[in-house]
C-alpha positions as a printed NumPy array, in Angstrom:
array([[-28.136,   4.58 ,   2.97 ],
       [-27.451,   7.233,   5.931],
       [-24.407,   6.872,   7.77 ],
       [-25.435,   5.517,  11.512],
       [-22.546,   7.546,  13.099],
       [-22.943,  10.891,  14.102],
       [-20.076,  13.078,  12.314],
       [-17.876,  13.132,  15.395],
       [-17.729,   9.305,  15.863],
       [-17.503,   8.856,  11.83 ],
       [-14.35 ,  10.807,  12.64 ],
       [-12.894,   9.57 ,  15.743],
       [-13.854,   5.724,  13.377],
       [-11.384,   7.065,  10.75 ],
       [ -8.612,   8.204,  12.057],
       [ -8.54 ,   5.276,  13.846],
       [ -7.103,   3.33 ,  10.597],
       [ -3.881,   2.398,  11.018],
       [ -1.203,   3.521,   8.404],
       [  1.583,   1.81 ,   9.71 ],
       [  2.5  ,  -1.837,  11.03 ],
       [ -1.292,  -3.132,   9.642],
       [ -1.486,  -6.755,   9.136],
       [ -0.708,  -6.723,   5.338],
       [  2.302,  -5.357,   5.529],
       [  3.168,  -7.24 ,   8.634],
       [  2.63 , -10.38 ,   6.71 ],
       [  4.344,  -8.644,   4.275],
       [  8.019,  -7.686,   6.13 ],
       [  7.802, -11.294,   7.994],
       [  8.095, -13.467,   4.363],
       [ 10.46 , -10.81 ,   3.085],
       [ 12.831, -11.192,   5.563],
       [ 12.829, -15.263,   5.985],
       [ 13.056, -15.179,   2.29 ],
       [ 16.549, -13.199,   3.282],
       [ 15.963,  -9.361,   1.887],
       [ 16.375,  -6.75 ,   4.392],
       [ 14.869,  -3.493,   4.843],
       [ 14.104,  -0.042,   6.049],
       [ 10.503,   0.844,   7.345],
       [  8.689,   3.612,   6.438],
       [ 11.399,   5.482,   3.893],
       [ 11.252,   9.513,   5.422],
       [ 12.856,  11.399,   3.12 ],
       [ 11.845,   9.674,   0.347],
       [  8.482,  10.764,  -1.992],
       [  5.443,   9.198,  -0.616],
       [  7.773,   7.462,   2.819],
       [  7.38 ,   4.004,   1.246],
       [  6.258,   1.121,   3.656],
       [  9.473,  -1.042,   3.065],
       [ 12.82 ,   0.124,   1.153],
       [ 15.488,  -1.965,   0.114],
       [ 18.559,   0.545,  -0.049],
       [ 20.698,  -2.343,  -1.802],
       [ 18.623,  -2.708,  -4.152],
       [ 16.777,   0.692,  -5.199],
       [ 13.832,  -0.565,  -4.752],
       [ 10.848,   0.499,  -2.544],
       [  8.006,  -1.849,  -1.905],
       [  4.266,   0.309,  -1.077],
       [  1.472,  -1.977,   0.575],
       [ -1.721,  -0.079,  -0.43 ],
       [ -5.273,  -0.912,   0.643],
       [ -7.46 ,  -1.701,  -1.957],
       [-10.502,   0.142,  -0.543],
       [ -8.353,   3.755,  -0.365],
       [ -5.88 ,   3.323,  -3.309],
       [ -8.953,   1.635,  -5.542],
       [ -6.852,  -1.612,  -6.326],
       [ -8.875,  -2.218,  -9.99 ],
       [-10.916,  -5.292, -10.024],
       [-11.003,  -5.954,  -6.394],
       [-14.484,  -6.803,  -4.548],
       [-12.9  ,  -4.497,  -1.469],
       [-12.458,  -1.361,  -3.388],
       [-16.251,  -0.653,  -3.467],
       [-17.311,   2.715,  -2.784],
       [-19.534,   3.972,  -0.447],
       [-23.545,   4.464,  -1.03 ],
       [-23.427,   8.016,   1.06 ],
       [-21.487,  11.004,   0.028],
       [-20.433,   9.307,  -2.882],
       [-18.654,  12.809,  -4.554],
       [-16.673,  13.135,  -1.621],
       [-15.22 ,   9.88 ,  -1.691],
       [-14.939,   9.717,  -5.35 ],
       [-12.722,  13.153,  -5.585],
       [-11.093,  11.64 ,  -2.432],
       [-10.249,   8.341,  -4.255],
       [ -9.097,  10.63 ,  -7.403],
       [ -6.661,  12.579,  -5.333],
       [ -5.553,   9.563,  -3.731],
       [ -4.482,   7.593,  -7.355],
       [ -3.122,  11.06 ,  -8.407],
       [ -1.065,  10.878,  -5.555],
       [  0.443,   7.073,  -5.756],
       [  1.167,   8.309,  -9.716],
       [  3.255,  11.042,  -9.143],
       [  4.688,   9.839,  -5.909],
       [  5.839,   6.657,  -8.434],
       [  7.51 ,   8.839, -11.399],
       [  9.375,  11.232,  -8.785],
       [ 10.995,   7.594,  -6.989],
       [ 11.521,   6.417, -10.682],
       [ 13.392,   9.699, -11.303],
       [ 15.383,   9.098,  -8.175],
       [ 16.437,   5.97 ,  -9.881],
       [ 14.192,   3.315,  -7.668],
       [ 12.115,   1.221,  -9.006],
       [  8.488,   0.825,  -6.977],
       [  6.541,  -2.143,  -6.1  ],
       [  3.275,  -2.196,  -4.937],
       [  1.549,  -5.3  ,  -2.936],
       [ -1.662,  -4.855,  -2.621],
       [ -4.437,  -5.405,   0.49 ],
       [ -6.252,  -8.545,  -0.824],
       [ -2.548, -10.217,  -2.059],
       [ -1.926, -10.641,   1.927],
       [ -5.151, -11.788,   3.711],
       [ -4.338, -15.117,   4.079],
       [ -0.741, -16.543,   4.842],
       [ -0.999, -18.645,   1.512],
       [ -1.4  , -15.09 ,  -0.403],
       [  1.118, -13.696,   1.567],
       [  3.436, -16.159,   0.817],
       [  3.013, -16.346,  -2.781],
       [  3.326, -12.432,  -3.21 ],
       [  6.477, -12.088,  -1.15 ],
       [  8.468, -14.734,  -3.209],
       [  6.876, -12.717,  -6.502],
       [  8.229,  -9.344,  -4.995],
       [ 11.341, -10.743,  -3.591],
       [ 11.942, -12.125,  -7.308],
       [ 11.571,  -8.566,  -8.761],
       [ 13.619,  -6.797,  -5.839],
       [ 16.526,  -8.917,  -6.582],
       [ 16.433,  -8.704, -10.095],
       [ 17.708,  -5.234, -11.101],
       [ 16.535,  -5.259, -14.605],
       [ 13.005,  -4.717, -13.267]])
């Protein structure tokens, strides 16, 4: 299948997508914090600037998309029909990334959590995987 959009609105499509403050991790930070943890958006300074990090705890919390960060099993980590090599190397990079990112915050002495896309797209989900993380954050023997 051709792509519809001309390169320059494929483009100006893309960088559209939000990276911060997207409804996951909205969902996210709102069940977190009724469920009493507190946190620190978007961790500069830290490998990979984690969505959420709970200082207190050594712990940082990463919402990944399933589409980009190929969340295994999911029905919304498909990948596209057109250009397929770029997005494969593209998907490759992006795993290599979230890896290494990982093992350099686990050398720092935090421990990472990931919640994932399709774990908060529906306020039932959402739910459900906050009390799982918040469980794990507070517990410090992972």
């Amino acid at each position: 299948m051709t792509d519809f959009l001309s390169p320059n609105e494929r483009s100006q499509r893309m960088s559209s997508i939000k990276s911060k403050d997207t409804k996951p991790e909205l969902a996210l930070r709102k069940v977190l914090h009724r469920l009493g943890l507190r946190y620190r958006l978007d961790g500069a300074g830290l490998p990979g600037k984690p969505d959420l990090v709970f200082p207190r705890h050594r712990a940082v919390v990463f919402v990944h998309g399933c589409f980009w960060h190929r969340h295994a099993g999911c029905k919304i980590a498909t990948t596209p029909k057109s250009n397929t090599s770029f997005w494969v190397e593209k998907f490759k990079k992006n795993m290599e990334r979230d890896a290494r990112v990982s093992v350099e915050l686990e050398e720092f002495g935090w421990r990472v959590f990931v919640a994932w896309e399709c774990e908060l797209n529906s306020i039932k989900k959402a739910e459900l995987t906050g009390e799982r993380l918040a469980k794990m954050i507070r517990n410090s023997n992972r």
